[in-house]
N, C-alpha and C positions, 0 to 999 in steps of 0.2 A: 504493500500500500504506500510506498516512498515513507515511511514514516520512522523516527529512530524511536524506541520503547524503551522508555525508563520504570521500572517497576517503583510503585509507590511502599514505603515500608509505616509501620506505627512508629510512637516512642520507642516501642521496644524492639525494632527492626524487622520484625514479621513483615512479610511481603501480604499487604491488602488490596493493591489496586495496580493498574497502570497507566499511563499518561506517554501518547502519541505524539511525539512533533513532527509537523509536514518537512519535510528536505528540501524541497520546492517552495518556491514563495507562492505561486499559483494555487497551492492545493487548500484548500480553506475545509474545515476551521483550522488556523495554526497548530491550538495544542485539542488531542480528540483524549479525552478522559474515560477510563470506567464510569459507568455508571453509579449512581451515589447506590450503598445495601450497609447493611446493618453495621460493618465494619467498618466502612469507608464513608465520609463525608466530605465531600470536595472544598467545603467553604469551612472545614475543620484540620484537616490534615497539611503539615509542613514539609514540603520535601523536605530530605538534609536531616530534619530533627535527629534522627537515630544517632547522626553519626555526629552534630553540631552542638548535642549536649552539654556534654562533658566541657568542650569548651567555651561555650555560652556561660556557663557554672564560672568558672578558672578566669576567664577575661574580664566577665562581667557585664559583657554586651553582645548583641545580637546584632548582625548586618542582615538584613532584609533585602533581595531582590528576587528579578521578577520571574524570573523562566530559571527551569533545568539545566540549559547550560550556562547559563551567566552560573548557579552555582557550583557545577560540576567543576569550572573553570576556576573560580575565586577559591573552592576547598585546595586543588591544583598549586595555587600561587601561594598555599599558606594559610589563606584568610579559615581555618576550622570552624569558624564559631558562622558562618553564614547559611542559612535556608531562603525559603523560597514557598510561594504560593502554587498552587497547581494550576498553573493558567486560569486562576481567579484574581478576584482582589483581595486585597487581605482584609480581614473581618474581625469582629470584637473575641471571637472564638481563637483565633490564631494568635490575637495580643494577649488575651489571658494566658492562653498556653504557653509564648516566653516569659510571661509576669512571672510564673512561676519558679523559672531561670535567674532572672536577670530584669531589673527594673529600665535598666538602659536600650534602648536601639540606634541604630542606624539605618537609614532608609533609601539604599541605592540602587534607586530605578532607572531606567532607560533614562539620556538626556536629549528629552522630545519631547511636544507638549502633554502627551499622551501620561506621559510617565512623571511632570513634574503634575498634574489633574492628582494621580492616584496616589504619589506621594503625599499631596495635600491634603487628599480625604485620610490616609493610613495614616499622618500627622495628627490630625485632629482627633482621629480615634484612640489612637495613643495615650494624647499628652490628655484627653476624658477620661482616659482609665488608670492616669497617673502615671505614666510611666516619662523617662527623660529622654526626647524624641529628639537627634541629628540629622540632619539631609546631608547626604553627600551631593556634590556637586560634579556630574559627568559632561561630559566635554558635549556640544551640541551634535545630537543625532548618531552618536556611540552607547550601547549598551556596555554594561559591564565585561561581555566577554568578547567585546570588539577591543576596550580598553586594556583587559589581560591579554589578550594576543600579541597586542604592539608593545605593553611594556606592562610585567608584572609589578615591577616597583612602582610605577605610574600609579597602578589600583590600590596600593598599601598608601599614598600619599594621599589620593583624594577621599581616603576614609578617616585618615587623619585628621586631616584638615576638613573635615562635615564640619556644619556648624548650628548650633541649636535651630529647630524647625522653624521660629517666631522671626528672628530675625534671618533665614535662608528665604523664606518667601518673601519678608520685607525688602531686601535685595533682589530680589528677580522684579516684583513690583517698580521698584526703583529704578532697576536698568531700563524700564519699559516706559514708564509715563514721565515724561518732563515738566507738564505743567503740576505745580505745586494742589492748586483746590482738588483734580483730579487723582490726584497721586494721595491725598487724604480721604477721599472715598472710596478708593482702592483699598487703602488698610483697613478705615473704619469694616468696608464690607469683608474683606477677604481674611486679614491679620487677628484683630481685635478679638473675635468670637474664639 
C-alpha cells in the first residue's frame, strides 16, 4: 500500500495498534491508523512513551512532536525523552499522561503555519493543566526530521533555546503586525487568554 508501519506500543510496550505513513505525498490520508478498540485510543496513546519514559523521569521534560518520524529521528540524534501524537492533535488525555512524568514540555512542531495553529492550541492546553509549556522554534517550512537530517546539533540547539509558550507566540505576533493598536489586539485576542 506504499505505506511504512510503525507499530503502536502502550506505556508498557505491548504492541496495541499500528499507524501507516503514505511514502508518496499523493497518497492521502498521510498517516492511516488502527482503528480506535478497547486497547487502543488514538487521541490517548503517545508514540515513543514506552521507550521516552524513563527519560522524560531523568530530564524532567518532554519534547512533543508531531509525526513518527520526526520522533524516530530526534530518539536517533539523542533527544530520548521525545514522543509524538499518532497523526492527531495532542489532547488533555496525552498532557495528563506526561503530567505524570514530568510537569515540563516542549512543543516542536512543524515550522508552518499549520504547526505553529497546533502548537498554540497544545500551548494553551498545557499551561490549563498546569504544566511549564516551551515552543521551540523551527526554521520556516522544516519539520523536525528535515532539521535532524541537515544537522543533529542544529535540533539539540533549537530545543534549547525554546522559549516559554506566552512570550514564543508574542514574538511570532510581533514579527507579523507593525502597527502598534493592531499588534495589541493581537495579544489581547491570541496571548492574554
Amino acid at each position: 500500500r506504499d505505506r511504512i508501519i510503525f507499530p503502536l506500543a502502550d506505556s508498557n510496550g505491548s504492541i496495541i495498534a499500528f499507524s501507516g505513513r503514505a511514502l508518496a505525498k499523493e497518497n492521502e490520508p498521510k498517516y492511516l491508523n488502527s482503528p480506535d478498540t478497547i486497547l487502543f485510543t488514538k487521541s490517548e496513546i503517545l508514540y515513543g512513551l514506552d521507550k521516552a519514559k524513563d527519560q522524560i523521569r531523568k530530564k524532567d521534560y518532554a519534547v512533543l512532536v508531531e509525526g513518527q518520524t520526526d520522533l524516530v529521528l530526534s530518539h536517533q540524534s539523542g533527544i530520548g525523552n521525545s514522543v509524538a501524537s499518532s497523526g492527531t492533535a495532542f489532547t488533555s488525555a496525552h498532557l495528563e499522561r506526561l503530567k505524570r512524568l514530568s510537569s515540563r514540555i516542549i512543543i516542536a512542531f512543524d515550522g508552518d503555519s499549520a504547526g505553529e495553529k497546533a502548537a498554540e492550541k497544545a500551548s494553551t492546553l498545557g499551561i490549563s493543566l498546569g504544566l511549564e509549556v516551551k515552543v521551540a522554534n523551527l526554521p520556516e517550512g522544516l519539520d523536525p526530521a528535515e532539521v535532524i537530517k541537515k544537522n543533529p546539533q542544529g535540533w539539540r540547539d533549537i530545543l534549547r533555546e525554546s522559549l516559554p509558550a506566552v512570550e514564543f507566540f508574542f514574538n511570532k505576533i510581533a514579527e507579523r503586525e507593525k502597527d502598534p493598536r493592531r499588534l495589541g489586539k493581537q495579544v489581547e485576542k491570541r496571548t492574554l487568554p
